[in-house]
C-alpha positions as CSV (number, residue, x, y, z in Angstrom):
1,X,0.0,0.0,0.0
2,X,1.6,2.7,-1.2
3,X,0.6,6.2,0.9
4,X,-1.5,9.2,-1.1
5,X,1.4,11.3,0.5
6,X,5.1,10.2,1.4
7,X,6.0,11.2,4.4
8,X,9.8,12.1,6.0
9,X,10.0,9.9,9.0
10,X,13.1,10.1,11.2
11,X,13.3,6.4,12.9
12,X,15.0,6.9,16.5
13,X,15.8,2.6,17.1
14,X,19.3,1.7,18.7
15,X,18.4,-2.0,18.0
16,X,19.4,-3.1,14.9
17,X,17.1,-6.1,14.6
18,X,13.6,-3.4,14.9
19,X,15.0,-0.4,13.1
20,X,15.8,-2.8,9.5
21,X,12.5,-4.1,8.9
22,X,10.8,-1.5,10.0
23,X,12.6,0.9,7.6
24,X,12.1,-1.2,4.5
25,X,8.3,-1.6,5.3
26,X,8.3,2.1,5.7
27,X,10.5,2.6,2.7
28,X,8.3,0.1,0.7
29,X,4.7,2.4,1.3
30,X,6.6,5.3,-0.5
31,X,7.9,7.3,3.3
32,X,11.4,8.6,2.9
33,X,13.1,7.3,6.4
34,X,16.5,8.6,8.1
35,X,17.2,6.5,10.7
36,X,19.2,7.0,14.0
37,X,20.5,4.9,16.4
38,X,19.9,7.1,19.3
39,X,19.3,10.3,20.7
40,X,22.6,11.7,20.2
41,X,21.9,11.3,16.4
42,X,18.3,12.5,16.2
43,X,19.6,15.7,18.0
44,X,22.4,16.0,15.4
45,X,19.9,15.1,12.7
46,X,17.4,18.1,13.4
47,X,19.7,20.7,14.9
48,X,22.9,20.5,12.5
49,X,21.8,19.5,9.1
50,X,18.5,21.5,10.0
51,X,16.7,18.3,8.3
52,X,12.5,18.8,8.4
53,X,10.8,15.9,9.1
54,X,6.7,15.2,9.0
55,X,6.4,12.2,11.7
56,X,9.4,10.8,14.7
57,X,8.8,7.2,15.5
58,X,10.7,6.6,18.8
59,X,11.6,3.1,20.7
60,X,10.5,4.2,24.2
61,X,13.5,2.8,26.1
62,X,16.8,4.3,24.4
63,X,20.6,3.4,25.7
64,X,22.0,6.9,25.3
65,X,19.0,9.3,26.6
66,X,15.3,9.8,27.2
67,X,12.8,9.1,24.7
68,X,10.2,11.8,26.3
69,X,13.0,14.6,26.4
70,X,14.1,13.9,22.7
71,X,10.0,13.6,21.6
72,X,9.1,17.0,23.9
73,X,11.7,18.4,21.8
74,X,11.4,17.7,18.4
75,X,7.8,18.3,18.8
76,X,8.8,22.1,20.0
77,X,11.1,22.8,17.2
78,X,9.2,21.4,14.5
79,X,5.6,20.8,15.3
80,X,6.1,16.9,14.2
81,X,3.8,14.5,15.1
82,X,5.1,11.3,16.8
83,X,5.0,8.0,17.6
84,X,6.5,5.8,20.7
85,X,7.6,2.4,20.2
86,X,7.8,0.7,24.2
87,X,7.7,-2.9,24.5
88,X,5.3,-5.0,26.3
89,X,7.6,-5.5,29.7
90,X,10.1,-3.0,29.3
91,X,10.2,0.0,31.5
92,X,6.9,0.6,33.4
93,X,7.5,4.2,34.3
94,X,9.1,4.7,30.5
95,X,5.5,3.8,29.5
96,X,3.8,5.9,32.3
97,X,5.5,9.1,31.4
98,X,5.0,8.7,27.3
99,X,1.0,8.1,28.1
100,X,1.6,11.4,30.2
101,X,3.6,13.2,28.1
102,X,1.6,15.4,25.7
103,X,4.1,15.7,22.8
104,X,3.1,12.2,22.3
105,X,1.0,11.6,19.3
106,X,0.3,7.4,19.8
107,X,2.0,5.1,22.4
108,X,2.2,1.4,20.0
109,X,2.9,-1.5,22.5
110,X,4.5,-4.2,21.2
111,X,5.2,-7.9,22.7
112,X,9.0,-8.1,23.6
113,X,10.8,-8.6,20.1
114,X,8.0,-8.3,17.8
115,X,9.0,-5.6,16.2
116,X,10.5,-7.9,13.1
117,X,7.3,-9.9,13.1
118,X,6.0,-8.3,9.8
119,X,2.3,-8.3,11.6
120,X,3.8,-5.3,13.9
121,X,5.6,-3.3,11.4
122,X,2.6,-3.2,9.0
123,X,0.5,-1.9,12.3
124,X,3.2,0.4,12.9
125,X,3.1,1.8,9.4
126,X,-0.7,1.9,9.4
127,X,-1.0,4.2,12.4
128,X,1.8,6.6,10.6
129,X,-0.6,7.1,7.7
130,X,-3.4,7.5,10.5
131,X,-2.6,9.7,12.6
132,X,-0.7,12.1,9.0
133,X,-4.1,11.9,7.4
134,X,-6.1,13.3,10.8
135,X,-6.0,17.3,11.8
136,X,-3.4,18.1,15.3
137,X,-5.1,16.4,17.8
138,X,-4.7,17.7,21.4
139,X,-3.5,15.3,23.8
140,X,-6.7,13.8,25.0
141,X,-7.2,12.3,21.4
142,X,-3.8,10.7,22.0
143,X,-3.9,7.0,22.9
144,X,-2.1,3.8,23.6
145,X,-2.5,1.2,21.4
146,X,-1.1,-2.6,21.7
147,X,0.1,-4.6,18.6
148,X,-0.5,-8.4,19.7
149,X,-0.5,-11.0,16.7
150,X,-4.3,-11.2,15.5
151,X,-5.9,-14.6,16.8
């Protein structure tokens, strides 16, 4: 499915084995992806090359910083809408404060590891062309949503 509109994504993984399929899938709808492996690049990536992008999909739990800082931030500079990534089990708190945080577009919840499973990535790039088709929603229209395997 290829979208009406391709969209710049910047893809902020520091796990190889998510960030590759999830790129091609992206890649194969038409988006234009950057990726970075971490917070340290997607800072680098907006502020020095002064690259525009229309939607940040985040992992949730990063090695080299905080996902909720980097999102806040991004969002402030360049009104983009965004997407965390926080696996089923990881970080309770990591999850409480991206439901709280209100630069946070979706919360997707994915079992540990799933993120290869192709099931996943095609929900993950279904709510990209979601939520870029619908108007700036407030926070309140924000939501979590879990990606479990259909039965």
């Amino acid at each position: 499915m290829t979208p009406l509109t391709p969209h710049r994504i910047l893809l902020v993984e520091d796990r190889p084995t998510s960030l590759s399929p999830l790129r091609q899938l992206l890649e194969s709808r038409g988006h234009r992806v950057e990726t970075v492996e971490g917070v340290l690049y997607a800072m680098w990536s907006v502020n020095a090359s002064h690259r525009v992008y229309d939607t940040v999909l985040c992992a949730a739990e990063l090695t080299d910083g905080d996902a909720v800082e980097l999102i806040t931030h991004l969002r402030q500079r360049m009104g983009v809408r965004t997407i965390a990534l926080a696996r089923r089990g990881g970080d309770p708190q990591a999850l409480r404060r991206l439901t709280a945080c209100r630069a946070v577009d979706r919360v997707l919840v994915h079992p540990a590891g799933a993120l290869p499973d192709d099931h996943a990535c095609e929900t993950v790039c279904d709510a990209v062309s979601e939520l870029m088709s619908m108007p700036q929603m407030s926070h309140a229209d924000s939501g979590v949503i879990g990606l479990s395997r259909p039965a």
